[in-house]
N, C-alpha and C positions, 0 to 999 in steps of 0.2 A: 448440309442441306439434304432434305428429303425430295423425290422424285415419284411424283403417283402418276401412273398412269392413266390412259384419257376414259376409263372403265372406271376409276374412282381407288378407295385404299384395299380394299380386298382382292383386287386383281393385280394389283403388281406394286411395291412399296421398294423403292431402292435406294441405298448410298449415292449423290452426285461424284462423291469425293474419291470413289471405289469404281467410279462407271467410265466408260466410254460412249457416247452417244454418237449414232450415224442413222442418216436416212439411207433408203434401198436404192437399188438401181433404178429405181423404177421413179423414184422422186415421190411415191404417196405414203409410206410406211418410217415409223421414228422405232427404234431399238437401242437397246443400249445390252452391250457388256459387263457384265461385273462376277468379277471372280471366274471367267470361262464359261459366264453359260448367260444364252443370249433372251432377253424378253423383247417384247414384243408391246412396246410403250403407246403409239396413236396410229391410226389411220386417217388419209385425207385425200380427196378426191383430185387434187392437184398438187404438184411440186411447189410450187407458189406457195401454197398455203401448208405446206409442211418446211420450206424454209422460214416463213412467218412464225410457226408453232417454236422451231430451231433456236429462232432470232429471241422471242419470249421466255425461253429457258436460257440462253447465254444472258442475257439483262438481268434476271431474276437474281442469279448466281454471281454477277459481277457486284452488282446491287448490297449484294449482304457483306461485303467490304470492306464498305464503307466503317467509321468507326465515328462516332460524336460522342464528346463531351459534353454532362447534363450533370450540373448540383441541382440535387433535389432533394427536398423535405422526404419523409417516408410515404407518404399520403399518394406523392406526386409520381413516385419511383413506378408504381403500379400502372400506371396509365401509358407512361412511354415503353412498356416492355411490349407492347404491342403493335409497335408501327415495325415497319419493314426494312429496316438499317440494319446490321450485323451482328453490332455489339453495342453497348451500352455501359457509358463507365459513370458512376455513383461515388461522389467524391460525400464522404460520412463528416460529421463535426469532428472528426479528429484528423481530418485532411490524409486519409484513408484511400485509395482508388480502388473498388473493389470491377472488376469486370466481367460482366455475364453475355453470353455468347446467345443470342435469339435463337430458335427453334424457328427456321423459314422452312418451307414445303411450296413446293412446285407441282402442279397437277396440267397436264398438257389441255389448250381447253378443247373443246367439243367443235367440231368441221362450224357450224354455224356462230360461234364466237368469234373465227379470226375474219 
């Protein structure tokens, strides 16, 4: 899972799988870890609402874990690769399980969102 910062993808793009995430002391700032060097992911005018932001990237990342099983035509294969489940297993007319891993991205939302 990708990790964008609440600035959008040109301002901070990182590994979940690679990070550490912690708020500050202060309870208004989200940062994350990765590889030894610290960014600098949201801001929020209360602890509250940066646990909230916390609470909406642990769901997002638990979320993509999930695993369901879908036979589907070709036609139909396209349409489900777009919902927000983790993987996706594609049983083919030769009783085949082929398994592709979703592409999820997490973007912390903006103070007025939570």
């Amino acid at each position: 899972m990708r990790v964008i910062s609440q600035k959008g993808f040109c301002y901070q793009d990182i590994p979940y799988e690679h990070s550490a995430f912690y708020m500050s002391t202060s309870g208004t700032h989200i940062y994350a870890n990765c590889n030894g060097i610290v960014y600098s992911l949201a801001e929020y005018s209360t602890a509250d609402k940066t646990e909230k932001a916390m609470q909406k990237l642990h769901e997002c990342y638990t979320g993509i874990l999930l695993m369901q099983n879908v036979s589907l035509l070709e036609e139909g294969a396209e349409q489900l690769k777009n919902m927000t489940t983790g993987f996706i297993c594609i049983n083919n007319r030769e009783d085949n399980v082929k398994i592709e891993p979703m592409h999820t991205v997490f973007c912390f939302p903006q103070e007025d969102e939570i």
